[in-house]
C-alpha positions in Angstrom: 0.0 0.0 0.0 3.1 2.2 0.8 4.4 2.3 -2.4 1.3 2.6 -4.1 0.6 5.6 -2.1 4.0 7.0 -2.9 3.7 5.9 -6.5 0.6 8.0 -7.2 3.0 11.2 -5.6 5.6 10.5 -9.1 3.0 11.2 -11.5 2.3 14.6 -10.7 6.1 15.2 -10.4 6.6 14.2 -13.6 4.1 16.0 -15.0 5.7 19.1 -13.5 8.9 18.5 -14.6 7.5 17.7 -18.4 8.7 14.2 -18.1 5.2 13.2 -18.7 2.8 15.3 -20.8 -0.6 15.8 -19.1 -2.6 15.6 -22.7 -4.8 18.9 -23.0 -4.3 19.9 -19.2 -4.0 23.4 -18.6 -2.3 24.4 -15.2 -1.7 27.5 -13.5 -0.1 26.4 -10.5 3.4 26.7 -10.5 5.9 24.2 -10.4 6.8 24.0 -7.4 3.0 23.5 -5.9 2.9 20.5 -8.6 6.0 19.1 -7.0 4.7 19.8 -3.5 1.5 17.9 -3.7 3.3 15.1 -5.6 5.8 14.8 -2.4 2.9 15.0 -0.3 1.8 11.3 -1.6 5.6 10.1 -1.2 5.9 11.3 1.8 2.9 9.5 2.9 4.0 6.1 1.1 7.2 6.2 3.2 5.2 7.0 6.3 3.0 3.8 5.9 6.1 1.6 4.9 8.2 2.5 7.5 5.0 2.4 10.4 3.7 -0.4 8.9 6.1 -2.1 7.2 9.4 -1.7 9.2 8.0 -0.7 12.5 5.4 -3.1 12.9 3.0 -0.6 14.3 -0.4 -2.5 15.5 -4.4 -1.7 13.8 -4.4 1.3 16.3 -1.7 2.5 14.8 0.8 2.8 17.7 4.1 2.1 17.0 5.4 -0.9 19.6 6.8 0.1 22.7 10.4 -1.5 21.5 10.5 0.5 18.1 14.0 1.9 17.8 14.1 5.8 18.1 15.6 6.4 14.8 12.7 4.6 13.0 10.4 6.8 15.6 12.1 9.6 14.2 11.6 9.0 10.9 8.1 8.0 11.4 7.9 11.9 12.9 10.1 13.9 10.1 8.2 11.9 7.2 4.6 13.1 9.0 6.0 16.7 9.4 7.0 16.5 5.5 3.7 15.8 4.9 2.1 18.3 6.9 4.8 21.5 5.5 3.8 20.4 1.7 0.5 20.1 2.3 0.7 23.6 3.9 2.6 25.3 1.4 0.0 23.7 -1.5 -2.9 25.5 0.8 -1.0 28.9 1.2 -0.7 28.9 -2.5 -4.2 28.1 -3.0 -4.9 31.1 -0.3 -2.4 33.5 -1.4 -1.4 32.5 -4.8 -1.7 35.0 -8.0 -4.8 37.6 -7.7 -7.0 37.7 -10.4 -8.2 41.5 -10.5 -11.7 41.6 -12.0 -12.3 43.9 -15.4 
């Protein structure tokens, strides 16, 4: 599931750096916000392999009280990753370019 997660987070990547053509999709966000959300979904396919798949954590969720603090600590800088893209995508949305009405 991780990497199917993180795999749907390449497309839009590639698609913003013109790897992959988008067919008659017309975008005004900017690159960056393209790459952003893409990293978004990586970042959330590393945060289910690495909880899930390396950690072990149980169906609540938890990690195991014997998890190893540098897998805890990625388990915490992959969720912040997620949370700062997601952020940046929403201040865009918020503050991006003005359209003045005629």
């Amino acid at each position: 599931m991780g990497l199917a997660v993180a795999g749907f987070g390449i497309f839009p990547i590639l698609i913003a750096f013109g790897v992959v053509t988008a067919g008659d999709a017309h975008t005004t966000a900017p690159t960056w916000v393209v790459v952003c959300a893409g990293l978004s979904f990586v970042a959330g396919g590393l945060t289910i392999i690495v909880n899930y798949g390396v950690a072990g954590a149980g169906a609540d969720g938890r990690l195991r009280p014997d998890t190893p603090i540098a897998i805890r600590a990625v388990s915490v800088l992959t969720s912040l990753a997620i949370v700062g893209l997601l952020t940046a995508v929403s201040a865009w949305v918020v503050f991006g370019p003005v359209t003045v009405w005629p």
